[in-house]
Backbone of each chain as ProteinMPNN parsed JSONL, in Angstrom:
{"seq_chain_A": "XXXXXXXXXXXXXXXXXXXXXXXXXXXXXXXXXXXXXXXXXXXXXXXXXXXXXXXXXXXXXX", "coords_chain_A": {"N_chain_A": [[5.122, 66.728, -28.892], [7.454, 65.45, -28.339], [9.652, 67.634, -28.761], [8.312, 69.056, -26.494], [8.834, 67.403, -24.684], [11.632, 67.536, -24.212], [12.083, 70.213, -23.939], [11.18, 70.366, -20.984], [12.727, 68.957, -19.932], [15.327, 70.077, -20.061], [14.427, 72.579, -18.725], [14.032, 71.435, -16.604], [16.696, 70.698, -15.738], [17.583, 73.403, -15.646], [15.853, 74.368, -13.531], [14.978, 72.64, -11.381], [12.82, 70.644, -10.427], [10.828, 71.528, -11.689], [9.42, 70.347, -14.207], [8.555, 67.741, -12.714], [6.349, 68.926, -11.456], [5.053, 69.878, -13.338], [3.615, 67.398, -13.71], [3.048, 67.043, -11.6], [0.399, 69.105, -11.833], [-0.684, 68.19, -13.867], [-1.937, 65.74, -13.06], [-3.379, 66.24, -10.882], [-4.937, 67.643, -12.224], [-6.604, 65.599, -13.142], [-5.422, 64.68, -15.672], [-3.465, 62.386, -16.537], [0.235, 62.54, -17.899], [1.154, 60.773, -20.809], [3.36, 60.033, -20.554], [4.094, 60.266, -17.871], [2.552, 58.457, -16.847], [4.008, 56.075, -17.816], [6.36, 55.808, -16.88], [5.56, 55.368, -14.2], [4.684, 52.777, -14.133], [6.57, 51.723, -15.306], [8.673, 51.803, -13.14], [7.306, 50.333, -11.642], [6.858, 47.922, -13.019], [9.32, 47.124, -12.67], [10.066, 46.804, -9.915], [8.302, 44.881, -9.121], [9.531, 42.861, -11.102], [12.113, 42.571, -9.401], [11.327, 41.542, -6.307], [9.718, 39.465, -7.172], [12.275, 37.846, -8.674], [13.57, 37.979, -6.087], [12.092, 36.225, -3.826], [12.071, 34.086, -5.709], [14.585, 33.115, -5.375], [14.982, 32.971, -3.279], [13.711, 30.61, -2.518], [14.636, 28.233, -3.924], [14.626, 25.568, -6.506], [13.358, 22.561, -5.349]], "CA_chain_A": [[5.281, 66.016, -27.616], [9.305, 64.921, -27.767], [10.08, 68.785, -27.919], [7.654, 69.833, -25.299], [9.32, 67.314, -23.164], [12.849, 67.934, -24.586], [11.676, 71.455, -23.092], [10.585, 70.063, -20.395], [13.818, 68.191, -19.73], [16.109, 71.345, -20.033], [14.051, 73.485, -18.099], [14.506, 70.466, -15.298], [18.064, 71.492, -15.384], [17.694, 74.695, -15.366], [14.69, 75.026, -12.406], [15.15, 71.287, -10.717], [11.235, 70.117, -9.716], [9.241, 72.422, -12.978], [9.007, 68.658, -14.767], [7.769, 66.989, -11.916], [5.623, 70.161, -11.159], [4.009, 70.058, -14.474], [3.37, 66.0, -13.779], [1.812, 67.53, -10.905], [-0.614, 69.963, -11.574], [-1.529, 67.332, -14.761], [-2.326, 64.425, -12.195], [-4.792, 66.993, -10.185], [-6.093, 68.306, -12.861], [-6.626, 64.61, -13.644], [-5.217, 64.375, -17.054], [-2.116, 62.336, -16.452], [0.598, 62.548, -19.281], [1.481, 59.081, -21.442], [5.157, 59.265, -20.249], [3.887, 59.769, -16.496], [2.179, 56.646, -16.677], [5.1, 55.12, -18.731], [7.165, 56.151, -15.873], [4.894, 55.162, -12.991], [4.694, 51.373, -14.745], [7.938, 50.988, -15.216], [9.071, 51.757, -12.138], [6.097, 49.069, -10.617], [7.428, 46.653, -13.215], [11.109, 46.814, -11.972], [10.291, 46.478, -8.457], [7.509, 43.7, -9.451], [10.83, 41.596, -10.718], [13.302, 42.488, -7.967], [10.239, 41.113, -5.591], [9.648, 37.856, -7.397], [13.501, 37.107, -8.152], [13.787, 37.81, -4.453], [11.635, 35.256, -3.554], [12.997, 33.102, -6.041], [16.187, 32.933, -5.178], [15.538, 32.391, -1.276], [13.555, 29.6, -2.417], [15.378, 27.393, -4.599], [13.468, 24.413, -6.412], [14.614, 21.228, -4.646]], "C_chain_A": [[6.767, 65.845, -27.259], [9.749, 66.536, -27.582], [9.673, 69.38, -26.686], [8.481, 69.122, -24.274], [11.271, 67.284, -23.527], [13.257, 69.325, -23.584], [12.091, 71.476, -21.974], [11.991, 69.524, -19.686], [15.1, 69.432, -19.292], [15.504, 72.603, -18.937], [14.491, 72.787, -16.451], [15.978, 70.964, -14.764], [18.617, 72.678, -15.316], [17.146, 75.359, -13.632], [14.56, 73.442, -11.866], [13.917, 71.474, -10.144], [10.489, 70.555, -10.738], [8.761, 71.029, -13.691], [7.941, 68.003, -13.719], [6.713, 67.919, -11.628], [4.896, 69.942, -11.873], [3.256, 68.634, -14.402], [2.287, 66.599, -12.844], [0.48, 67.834, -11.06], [-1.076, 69.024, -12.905], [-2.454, 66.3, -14.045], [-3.682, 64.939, -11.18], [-5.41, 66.871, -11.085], [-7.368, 67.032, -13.546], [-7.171, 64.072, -14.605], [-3.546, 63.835, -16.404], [-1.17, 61.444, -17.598], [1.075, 61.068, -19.553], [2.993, 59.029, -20.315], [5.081, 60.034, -18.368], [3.532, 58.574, -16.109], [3.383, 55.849, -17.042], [6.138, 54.94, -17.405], [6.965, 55.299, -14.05], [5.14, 53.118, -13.275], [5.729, 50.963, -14.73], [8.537, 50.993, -14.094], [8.539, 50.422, -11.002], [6.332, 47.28, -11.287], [9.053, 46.463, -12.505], [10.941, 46.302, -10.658], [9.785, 45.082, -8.156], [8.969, 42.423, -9.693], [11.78, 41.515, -9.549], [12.546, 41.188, -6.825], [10.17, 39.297, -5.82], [11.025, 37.458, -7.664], [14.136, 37.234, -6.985], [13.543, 36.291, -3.53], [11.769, 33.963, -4.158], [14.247, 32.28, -5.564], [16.13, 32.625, -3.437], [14.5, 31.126, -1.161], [13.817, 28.184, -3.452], [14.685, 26.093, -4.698], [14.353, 22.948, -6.122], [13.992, 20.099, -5.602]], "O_chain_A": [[7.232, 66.047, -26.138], [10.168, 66.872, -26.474], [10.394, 70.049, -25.945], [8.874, 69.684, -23.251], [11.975, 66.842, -22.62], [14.213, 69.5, -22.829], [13.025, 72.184, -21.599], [12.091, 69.99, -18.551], [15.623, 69.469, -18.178], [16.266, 73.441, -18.456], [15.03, 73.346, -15.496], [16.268, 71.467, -13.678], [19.772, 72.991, -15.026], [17.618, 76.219, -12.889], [13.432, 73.118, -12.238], [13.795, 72.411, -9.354], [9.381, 70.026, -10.83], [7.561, 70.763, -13.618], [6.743, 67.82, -13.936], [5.745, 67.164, -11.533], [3.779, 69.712, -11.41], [2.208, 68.611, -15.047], [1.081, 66.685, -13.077], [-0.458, 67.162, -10.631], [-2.29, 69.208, -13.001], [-3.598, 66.075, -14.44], [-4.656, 64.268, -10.837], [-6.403, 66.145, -11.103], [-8.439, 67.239, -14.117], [-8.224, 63.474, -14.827], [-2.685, 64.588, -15.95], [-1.415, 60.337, -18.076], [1.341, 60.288, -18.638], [3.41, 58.146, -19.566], [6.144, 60.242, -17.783], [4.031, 57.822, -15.271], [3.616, 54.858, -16.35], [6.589, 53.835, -17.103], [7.748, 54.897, -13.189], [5.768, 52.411, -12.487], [6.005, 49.885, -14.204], [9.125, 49.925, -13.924], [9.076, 49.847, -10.054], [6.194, 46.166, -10.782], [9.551, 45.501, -11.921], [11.657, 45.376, -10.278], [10.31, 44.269, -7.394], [9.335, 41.525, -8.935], [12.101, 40.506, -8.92], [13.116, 40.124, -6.583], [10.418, 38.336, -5.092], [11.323, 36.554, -6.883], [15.208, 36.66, -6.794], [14.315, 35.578, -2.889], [11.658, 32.908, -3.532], [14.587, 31.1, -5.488], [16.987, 32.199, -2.663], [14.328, 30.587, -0.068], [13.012, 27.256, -3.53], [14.228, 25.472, -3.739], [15.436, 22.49, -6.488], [14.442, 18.953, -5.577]]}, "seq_chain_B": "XXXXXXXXXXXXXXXXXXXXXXXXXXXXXXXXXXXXXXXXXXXXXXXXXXXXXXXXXXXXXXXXXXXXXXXXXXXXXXXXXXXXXXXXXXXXXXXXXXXXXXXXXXXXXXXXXXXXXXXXXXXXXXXXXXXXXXXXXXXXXXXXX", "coords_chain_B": {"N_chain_B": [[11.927, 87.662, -14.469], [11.095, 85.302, -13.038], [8.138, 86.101, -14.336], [8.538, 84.881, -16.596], [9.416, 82.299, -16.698], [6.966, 81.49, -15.474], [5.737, 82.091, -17.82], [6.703, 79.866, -19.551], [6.143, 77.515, -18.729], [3.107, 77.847, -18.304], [2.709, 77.079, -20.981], [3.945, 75.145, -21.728], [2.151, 72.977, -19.916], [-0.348, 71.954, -21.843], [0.896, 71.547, -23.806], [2.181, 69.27, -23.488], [0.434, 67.289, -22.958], [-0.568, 66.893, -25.539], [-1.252, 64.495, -27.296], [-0.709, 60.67, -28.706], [-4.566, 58.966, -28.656], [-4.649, 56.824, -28.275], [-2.111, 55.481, -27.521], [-2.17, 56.47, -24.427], [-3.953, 55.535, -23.78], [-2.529, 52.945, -23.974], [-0.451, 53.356, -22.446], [-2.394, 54.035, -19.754], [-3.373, 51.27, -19.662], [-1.126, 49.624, -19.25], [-0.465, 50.533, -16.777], [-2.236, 49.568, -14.969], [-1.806, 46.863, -15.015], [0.59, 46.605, -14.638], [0.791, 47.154, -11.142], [-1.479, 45.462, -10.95], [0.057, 43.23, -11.395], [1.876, 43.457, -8.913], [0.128, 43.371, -6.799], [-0.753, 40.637, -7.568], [1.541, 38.916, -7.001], [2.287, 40.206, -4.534], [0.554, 38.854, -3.012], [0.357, 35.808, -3.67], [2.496, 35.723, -2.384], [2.29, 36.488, 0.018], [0.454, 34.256, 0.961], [2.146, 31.93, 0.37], [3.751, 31.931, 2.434], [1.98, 31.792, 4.217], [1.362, 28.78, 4.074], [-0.51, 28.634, 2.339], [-0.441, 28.196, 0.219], [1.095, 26.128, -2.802], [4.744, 25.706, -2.569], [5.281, 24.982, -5.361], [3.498, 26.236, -6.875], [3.538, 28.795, -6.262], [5.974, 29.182, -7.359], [5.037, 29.253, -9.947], [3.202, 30.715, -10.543], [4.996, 33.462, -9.823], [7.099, 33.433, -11.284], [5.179, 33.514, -13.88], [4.88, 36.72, -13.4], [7.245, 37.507, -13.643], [7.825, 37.015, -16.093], [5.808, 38.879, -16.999], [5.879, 41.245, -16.442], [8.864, 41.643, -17.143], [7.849, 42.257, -20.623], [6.535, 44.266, -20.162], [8.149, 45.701, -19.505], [9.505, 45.759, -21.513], [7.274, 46.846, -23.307], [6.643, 49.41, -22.886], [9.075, 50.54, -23.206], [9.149, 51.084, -25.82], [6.62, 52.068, -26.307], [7.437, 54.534, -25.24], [8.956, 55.344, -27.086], [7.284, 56.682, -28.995], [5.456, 58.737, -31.151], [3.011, 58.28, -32.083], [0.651, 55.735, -33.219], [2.016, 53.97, -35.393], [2.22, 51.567, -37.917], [4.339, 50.017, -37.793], [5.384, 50.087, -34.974], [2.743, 48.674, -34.002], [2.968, 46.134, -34.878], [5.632, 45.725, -33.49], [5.131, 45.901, -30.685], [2.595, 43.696, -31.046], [4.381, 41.491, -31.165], [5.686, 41.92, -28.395], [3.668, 41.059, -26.472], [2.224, 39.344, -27.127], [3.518, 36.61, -26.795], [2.839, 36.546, -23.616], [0.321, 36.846, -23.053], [-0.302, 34.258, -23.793], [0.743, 33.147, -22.137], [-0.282, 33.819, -19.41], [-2.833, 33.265, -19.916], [-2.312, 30.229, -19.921], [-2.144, 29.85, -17.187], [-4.095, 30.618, -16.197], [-5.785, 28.838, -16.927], [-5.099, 26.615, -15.476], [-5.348, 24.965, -12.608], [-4.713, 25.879, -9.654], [-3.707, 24.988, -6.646], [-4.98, 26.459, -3.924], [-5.635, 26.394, -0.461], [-7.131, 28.078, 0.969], [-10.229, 29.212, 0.843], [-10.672, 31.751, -0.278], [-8.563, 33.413, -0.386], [-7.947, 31.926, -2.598], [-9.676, 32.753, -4.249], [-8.996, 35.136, -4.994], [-6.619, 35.158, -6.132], [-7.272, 34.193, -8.616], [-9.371, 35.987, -9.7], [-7.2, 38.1, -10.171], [-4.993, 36.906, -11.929], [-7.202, 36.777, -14.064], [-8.177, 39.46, -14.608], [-5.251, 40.482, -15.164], [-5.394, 39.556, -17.343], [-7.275, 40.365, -19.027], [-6.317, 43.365, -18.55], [-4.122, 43.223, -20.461], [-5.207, 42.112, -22.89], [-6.685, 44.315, -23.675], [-5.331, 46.15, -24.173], [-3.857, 44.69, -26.695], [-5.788, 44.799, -28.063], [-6.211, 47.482, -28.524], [-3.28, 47.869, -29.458], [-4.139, 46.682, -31.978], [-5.927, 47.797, -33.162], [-8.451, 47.831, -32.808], [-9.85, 49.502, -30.775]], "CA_chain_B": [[12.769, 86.012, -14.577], [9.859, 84.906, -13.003], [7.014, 86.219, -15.463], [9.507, 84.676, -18.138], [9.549, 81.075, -16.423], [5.519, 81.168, -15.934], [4.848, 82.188, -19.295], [7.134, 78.804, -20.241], [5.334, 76.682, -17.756], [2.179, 77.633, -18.738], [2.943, 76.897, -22.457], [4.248, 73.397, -21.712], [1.129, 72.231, -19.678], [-1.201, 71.846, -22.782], [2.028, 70.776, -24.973], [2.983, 68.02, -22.256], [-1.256, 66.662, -23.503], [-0.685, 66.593, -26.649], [-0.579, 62.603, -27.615], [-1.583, 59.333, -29.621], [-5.413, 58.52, -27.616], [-3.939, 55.084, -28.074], [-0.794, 55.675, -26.918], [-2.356, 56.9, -23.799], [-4.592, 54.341, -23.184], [-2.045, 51.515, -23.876], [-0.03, 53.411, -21.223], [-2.982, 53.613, -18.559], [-3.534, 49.542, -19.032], [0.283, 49.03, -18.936], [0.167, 50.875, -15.28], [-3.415, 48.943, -14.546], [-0.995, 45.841, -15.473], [1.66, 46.581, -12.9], [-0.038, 47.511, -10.0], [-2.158, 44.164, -10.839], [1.356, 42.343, -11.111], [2.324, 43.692, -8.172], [-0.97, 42.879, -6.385], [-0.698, 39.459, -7.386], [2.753, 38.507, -5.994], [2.417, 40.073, -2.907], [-0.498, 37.805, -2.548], [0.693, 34.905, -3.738], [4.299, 35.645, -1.536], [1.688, 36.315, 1.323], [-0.16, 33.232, 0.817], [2.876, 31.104, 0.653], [4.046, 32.206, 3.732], [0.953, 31.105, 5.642], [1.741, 27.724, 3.552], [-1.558, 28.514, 2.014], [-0.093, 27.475, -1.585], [2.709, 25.003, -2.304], [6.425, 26.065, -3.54], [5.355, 24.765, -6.625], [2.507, 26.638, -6.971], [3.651, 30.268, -6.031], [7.078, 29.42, -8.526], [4.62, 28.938, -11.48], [2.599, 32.087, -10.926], [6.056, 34.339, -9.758], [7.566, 33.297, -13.117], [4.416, 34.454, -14.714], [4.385, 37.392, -12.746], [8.521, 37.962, -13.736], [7.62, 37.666, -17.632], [4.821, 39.791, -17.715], [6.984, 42.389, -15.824], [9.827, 42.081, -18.398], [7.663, 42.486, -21.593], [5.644, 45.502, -19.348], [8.881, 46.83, -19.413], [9.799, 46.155, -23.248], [6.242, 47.843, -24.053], [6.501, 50.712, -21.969], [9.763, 51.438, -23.711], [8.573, 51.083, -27.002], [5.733, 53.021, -26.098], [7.959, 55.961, -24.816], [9.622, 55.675, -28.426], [6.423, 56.724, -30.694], [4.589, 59.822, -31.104], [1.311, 57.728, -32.742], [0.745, 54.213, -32.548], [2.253, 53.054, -36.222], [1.491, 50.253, -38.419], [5.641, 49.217, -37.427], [4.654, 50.243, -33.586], [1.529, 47.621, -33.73], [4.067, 44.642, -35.04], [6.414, 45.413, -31.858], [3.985, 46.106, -29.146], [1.413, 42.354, -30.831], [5.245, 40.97, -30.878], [5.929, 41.614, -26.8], [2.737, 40.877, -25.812], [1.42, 37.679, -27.659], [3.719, 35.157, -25.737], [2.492, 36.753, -22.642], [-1.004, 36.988, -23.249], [-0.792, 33.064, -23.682], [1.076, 32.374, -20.44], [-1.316, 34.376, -18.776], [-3.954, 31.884, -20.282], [-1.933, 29.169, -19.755], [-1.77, 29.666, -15.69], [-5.632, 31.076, -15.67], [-6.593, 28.016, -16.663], [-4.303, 25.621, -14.244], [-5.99, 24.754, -11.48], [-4.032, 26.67, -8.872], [-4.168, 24.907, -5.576], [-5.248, 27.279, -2.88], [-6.214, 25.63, 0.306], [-7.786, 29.173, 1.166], [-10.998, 29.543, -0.632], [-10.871, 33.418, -0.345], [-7.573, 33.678, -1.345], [-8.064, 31.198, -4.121], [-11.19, 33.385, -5.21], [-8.613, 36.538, -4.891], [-5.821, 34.708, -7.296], [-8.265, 33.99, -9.96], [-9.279, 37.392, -10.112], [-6.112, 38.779, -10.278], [-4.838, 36.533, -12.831], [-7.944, 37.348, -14.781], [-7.468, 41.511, -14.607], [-4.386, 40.507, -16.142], [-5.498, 38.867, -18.667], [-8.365, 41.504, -19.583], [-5.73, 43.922, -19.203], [-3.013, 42.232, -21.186], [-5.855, 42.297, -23.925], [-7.391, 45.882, -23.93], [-3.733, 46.672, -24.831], [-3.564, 43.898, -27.432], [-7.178, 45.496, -28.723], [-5.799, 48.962, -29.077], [-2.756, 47.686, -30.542], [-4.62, 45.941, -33.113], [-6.557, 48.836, -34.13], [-9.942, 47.578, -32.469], [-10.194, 50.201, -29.797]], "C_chain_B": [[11.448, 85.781, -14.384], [8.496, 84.577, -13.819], [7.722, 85.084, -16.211], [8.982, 82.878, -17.793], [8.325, 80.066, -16.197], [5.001, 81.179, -16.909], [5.306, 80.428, -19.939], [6.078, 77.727, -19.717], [3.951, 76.647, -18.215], [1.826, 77.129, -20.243], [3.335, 75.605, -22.903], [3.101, 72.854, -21.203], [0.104, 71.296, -20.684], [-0.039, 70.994, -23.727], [2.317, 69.537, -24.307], [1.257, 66.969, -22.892], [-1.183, 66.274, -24.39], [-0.221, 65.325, -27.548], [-1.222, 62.022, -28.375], [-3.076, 59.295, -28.583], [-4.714, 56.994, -27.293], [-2.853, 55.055, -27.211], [-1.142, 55.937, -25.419], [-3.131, 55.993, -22.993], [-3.648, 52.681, -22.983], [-0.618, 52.205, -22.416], [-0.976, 53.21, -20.033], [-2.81, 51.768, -18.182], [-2.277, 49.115, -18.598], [0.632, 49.622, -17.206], [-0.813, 50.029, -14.931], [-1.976, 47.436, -14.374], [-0.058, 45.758, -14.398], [1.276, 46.623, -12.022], [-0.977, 46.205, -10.206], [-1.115, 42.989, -10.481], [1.96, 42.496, -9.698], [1.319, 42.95, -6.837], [-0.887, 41.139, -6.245], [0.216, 38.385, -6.837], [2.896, 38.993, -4.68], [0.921, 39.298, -2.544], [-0.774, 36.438, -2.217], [1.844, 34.378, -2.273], [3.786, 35.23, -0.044], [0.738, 34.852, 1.567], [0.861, 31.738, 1.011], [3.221, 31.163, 2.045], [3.532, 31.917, 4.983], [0.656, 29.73, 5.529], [0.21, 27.55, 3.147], [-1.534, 28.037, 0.815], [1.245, 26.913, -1.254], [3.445, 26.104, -2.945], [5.74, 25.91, -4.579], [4.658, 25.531, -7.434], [2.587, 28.633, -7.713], [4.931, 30.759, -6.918], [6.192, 30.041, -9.659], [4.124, 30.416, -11.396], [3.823, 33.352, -10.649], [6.323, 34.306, -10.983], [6.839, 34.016, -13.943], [4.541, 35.86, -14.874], [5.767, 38.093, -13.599], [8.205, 38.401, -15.776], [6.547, 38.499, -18.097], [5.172, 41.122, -17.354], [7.859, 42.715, -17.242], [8.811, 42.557, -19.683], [6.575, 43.795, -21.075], [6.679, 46.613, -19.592], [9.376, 47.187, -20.863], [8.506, 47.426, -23.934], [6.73, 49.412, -23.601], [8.126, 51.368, -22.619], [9.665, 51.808, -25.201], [7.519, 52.128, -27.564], [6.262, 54.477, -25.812], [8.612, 56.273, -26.242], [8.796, 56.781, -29.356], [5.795, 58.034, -30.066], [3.018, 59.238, -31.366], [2.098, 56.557, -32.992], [1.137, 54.198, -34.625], [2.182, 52.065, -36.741], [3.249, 49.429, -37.515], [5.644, 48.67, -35.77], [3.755, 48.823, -33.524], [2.32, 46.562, -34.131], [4.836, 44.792, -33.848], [6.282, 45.311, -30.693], [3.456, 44.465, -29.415], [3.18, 41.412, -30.252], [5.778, 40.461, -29.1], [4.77, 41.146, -26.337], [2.081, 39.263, -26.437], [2.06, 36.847, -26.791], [3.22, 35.307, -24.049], [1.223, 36.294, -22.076], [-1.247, 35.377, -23.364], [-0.296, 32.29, -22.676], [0.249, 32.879, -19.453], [-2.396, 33.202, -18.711], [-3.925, 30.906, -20.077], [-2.349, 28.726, -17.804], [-3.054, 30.232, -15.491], [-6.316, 30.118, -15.701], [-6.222, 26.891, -16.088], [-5.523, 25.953, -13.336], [-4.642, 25.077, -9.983], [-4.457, 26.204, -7.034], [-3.953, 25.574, -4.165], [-6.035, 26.954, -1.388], [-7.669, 26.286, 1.079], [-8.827, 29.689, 0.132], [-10.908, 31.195, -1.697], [-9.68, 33.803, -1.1], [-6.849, 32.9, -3.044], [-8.689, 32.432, -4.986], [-10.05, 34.86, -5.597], [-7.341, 36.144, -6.413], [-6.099, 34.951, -8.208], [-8.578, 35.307, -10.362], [-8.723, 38.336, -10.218], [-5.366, 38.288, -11.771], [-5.82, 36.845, -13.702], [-8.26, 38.847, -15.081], [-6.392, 41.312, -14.9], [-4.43, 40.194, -17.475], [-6.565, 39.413, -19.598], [-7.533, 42.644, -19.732], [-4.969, 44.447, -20.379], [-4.377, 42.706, -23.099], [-6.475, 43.236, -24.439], [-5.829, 46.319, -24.808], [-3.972, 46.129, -26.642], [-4.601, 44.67, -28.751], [-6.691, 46.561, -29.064], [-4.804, 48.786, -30.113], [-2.952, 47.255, -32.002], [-5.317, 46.491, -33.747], [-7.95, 48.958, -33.429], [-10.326, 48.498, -31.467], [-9.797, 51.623, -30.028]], "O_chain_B": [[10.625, 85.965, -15.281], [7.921, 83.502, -13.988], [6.923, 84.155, -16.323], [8.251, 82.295, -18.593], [8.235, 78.854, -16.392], [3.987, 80.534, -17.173], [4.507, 79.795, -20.629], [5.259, 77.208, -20.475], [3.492, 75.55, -18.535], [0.673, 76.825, -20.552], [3.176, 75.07, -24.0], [2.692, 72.012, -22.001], [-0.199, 70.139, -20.393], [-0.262, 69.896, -24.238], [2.854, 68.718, -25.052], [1.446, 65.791, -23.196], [-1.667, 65.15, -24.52], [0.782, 65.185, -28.248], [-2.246, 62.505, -28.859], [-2.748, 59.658, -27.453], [-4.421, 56.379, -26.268], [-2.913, 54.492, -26.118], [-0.155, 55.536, -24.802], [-2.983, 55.75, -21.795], [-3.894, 51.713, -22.264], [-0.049, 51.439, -21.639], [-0.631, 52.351, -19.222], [-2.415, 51.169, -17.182], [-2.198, 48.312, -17.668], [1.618, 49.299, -16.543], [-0.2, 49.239, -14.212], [-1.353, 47.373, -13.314], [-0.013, 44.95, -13.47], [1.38, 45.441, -11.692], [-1.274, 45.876, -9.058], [-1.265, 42.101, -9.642], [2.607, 41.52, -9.32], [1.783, 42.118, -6.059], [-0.938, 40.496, -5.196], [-0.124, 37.302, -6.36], [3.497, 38.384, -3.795], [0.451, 39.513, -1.427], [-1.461, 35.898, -1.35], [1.97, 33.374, -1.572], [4.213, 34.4, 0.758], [0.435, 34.643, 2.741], [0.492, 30.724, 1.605], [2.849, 30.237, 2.766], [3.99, 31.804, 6.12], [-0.052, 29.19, 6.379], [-0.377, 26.526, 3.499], [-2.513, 27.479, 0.32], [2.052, 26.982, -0.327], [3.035, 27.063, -3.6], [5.404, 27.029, -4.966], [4.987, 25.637, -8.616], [2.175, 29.298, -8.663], [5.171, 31.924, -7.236], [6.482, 31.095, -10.224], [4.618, 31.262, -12.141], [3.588, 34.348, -11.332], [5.827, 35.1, -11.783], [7.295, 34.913, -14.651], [4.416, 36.401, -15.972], [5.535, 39.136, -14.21], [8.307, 39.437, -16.434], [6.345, 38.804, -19.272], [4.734, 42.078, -17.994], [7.685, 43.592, -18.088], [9.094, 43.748, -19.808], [5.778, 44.164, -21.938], [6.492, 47.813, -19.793], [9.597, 48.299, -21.342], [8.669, 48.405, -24.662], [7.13, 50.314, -24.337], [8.339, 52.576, -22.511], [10.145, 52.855, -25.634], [7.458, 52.751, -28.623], [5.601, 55.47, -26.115], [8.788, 57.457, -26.53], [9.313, 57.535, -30.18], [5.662, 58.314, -28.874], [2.02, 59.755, -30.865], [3.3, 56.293, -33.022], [0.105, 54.539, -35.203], [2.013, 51.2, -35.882], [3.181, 48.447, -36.776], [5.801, 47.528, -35.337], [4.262, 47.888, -32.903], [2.222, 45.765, -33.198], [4.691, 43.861, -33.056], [6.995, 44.818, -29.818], [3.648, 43.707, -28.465], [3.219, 40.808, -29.179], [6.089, 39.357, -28.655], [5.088, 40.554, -25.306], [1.556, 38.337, -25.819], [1.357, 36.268, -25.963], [3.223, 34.32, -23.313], [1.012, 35.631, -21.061], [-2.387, 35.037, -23.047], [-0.653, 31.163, -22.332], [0.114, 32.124, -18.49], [-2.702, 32.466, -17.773], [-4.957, 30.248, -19.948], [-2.707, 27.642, -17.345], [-3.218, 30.404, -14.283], [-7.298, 30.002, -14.968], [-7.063, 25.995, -16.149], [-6.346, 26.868, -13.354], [-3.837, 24.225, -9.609], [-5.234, 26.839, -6.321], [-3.009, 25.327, -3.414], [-7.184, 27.391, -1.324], [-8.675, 25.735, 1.526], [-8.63, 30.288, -0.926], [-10.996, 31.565, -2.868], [-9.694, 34.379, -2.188], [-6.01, 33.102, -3.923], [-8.297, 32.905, -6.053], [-10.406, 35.586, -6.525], [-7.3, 36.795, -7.457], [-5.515, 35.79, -8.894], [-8.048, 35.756, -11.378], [-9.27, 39.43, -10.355], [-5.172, 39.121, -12.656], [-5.225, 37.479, -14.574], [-8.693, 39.06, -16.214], [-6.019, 42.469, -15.096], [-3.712, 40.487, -18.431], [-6.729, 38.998, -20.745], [-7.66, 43.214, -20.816], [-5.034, 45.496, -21.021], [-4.141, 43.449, -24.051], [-6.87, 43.158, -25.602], [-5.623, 46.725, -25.952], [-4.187, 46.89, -27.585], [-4.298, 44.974, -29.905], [-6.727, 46.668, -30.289], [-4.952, 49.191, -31.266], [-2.178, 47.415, -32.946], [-5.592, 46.076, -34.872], [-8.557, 50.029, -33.446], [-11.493, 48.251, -31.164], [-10.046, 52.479, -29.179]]}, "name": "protein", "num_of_chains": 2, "seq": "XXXXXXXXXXXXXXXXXXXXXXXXXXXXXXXXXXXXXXXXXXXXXXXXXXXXXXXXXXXXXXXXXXXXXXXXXXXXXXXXXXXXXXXXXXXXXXXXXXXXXXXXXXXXXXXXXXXXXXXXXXXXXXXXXXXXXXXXXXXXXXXXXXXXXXXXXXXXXXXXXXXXXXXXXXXXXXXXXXXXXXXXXXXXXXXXXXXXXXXXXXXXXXX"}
């Protein structure tokens, strides 16, 4: 798995989109890989805090 | 070139599969988990806004909402670490997730005043799909799944 996406990683910089490509045609085929999800989550947690210390912060506990 | 770059492509697809089941499943719940977190603050945010919950109310569950985010994000890197779920793995994953899993519990069973029955009824079951999430994880990590 770490070489395939080691691979996977290098080929990115070689052919810019074949990574996301392969996320692709996994997500049709719908088998989608651990470190797509890992990816997808983390991205939904980051925004999830920005969001609530947003709203934090413009409401300040009196 | 071409042939050369399909033959690779096709040779990674199947290799890109090849994972822990665990590992795979404690990623699906950890996206189920966000997308529920996410769900539940813009609900809450939207709910305040129509002064359908107090300040005090929509702090307690944001907060929740902020630490179950952060340790979403400790797993999820933890999780990107391992090839197979490890006995060391299952101590660092029960580690992020136990204090969670009891603030979760803690604020499921507050009485959460919602002036809006519907969006009361929508809270509750949001906070609770976290807290079934939160524990399918906990279950895998623990060996039971």
């Amino acid at each position: 798995m770490e070489t395939a996406l080691a691979i996977v990683q290098l080929l990115n910089t070689a052919a810019p989109g074949i990574a996301s490509l392969i996320l692709m045609v996994k997500r049709t085929n719908g088998t989608v890989s651990v470190i797509a999800l890992l990816d997808e989550a983390d991205a939904q947690f980051a925004s999830n805090i920005q969001q609530a210390k947003d709203w934090l912060a413009a409401h300040p506990k009196v | 070139m071409l042939r050369r770059k399909l033959f690779v492509f096709v040779l990674l697809v199947p290799l890109v599969g090849c994972t822990d089941a665990n590992l795979k499943k404690i990623a699906q719940e950890l996206d189920v988990t966000a997308k529920t977190v996410a769900t539940l603050q813009t609900t809450v945010i939207d709910a305040n806004t129509k002064k359908l919950i107090s300040e005090a109310d929509t702090r307690t569950i944001l907060t929740l909402c902020i630490q179950v985010s952060q340790a979403g994000q400790q797993a999820t890197a933890a999780t990107r670490a391992i090839n197979a779920l490890g006995p060391a793995d299952r101590t660092q994953l029960t580690a992020i997730l136990a204090p969670v899993i009891t603030s979760v519990g803690n604020v499921a069973s507050q009485t959460i005043a919602i002036s809006n029955p519907q969006t009361a009824e929508t809270v509750k079951t949001l906070v609770l799909t976290l807290q079934t999430t939160l524990n399918s994880i906990n279950l895998v990590v623990a060996g039971g799944a």
